[in-house]
C-alpha positions as CSV (number, residue, x, y, z in Angstrom):
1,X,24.7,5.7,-4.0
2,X,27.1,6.2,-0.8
3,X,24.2,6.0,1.4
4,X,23.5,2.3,-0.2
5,X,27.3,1.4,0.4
6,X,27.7,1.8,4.0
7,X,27.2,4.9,4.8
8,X,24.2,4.6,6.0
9,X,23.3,1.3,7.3
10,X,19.5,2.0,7.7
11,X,19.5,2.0,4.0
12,X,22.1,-0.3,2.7
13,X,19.6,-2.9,5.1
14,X,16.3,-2.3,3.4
15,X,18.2,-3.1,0.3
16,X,20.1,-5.6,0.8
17,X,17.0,-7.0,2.6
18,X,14.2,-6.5,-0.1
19,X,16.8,-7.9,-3.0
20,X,17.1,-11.1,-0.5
21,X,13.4,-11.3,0.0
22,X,12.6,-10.6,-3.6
23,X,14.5,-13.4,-4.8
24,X,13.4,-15.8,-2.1
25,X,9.9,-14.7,-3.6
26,X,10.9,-15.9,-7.1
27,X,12.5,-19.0,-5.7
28,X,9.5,-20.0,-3.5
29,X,7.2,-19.5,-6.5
30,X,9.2,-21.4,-8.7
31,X,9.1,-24.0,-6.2
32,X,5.0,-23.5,-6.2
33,X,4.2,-24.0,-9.1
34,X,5.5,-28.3,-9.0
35,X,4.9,-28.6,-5.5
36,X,2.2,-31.0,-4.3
37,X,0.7,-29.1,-1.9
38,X,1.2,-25.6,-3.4
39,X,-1.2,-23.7,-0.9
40,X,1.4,-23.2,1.9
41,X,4.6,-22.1,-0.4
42,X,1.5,-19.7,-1.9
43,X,1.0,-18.0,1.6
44,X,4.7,-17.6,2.7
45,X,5.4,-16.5,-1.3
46,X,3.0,-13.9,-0.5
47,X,3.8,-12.7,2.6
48,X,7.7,-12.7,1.3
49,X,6.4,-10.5,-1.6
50,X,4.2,-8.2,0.7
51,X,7.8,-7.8,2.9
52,X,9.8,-7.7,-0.4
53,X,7.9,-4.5,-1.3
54,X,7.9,-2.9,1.6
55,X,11.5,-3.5,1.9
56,X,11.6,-1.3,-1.5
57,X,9.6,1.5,-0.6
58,X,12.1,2.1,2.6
59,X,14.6,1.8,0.0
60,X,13.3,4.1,-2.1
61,X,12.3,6.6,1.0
62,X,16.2,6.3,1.9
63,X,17.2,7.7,-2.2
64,X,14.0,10.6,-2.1
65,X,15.8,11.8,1.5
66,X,19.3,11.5,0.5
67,X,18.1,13.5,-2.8
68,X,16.5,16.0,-1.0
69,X,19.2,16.2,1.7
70,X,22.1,16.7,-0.7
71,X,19.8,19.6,-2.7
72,X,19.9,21.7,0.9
73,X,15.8,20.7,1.5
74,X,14.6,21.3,5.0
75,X,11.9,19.5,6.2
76,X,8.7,21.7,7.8
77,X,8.1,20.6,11.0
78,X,4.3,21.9,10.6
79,X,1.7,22.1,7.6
80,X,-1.3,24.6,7.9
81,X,-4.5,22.6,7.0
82,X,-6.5,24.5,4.8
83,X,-9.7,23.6,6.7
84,X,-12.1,25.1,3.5
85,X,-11.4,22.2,1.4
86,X,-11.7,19.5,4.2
87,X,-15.0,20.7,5.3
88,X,-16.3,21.2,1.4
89,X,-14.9,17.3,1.2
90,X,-16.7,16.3,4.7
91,X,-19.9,18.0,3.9
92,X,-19.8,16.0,-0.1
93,X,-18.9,12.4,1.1
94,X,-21.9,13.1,3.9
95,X,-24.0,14.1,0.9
96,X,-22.8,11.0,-1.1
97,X,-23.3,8.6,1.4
98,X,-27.0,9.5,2.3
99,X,-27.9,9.6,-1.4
100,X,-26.3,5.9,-1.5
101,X,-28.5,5.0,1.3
102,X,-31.8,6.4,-0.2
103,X,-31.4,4.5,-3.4
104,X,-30.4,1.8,-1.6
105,X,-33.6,1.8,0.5
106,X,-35.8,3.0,-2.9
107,X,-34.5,-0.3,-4.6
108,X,-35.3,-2.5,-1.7
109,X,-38.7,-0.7,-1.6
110,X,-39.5,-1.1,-5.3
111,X,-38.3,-4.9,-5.3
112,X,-41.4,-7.1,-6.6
113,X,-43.1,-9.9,-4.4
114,X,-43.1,-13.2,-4.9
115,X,-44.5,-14.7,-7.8
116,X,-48.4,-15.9,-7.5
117,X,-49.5,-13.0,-5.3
């Protein structure tokens, strides 16, 4: 809870910032739904949502780091890719796709004329 109360700005910002921007989202959709012309306060309503969750998830990034942090977790700076498991997954979506395409083609193939012929 420090880290949200000034000791670190970075996250006291993204909340402060997506509480702002979720209320301006509730306020410009309340405004919405009597307006006139309700296509533009749509847009910037949804564009103030889209910003209003990202501003969360930074938020909530900023609580899973000072979590970690205060339970003595170091970050790795490098992951070994188990390269077995991507190829197995390469080889199966290469499968997948071409079987998508055949029945794709077999359908178009199998379509029926026009009517009359």
């Amino acid at each position: 809870m420090l880290r949200f109360m000034g000791r670190s700005p970075y996250a006291a910002a993204a909340l402060g910032l997506g509480s702002l921007l979720g209320l301006a989202t509730l306020l410009l959709m309340a405004v919405w739904i009597h307006a006139p012309r309700p296509a533009p306060l749509a847009r910037v309503a949804g564009v103030a949502l889209v910003l209003t969750l990202v501003a969360m998830i930074l938020a909530r990034d900023e609580i899973r780091q000072g979590m970690l942090q205060r339970a003595g977790f170091e970050i790795n700076s490098w992951v070994e890719p188990q390269w077995g498991p991507i190829t197995l997954f390469a080889l199966l979506l290469v499968a997948s796709l071409a079987s998508i395409v055949w029945m794709v083609v077999i359908f178009v193939r199998s379509r029926p004329g026009p009517p009359g012929r």
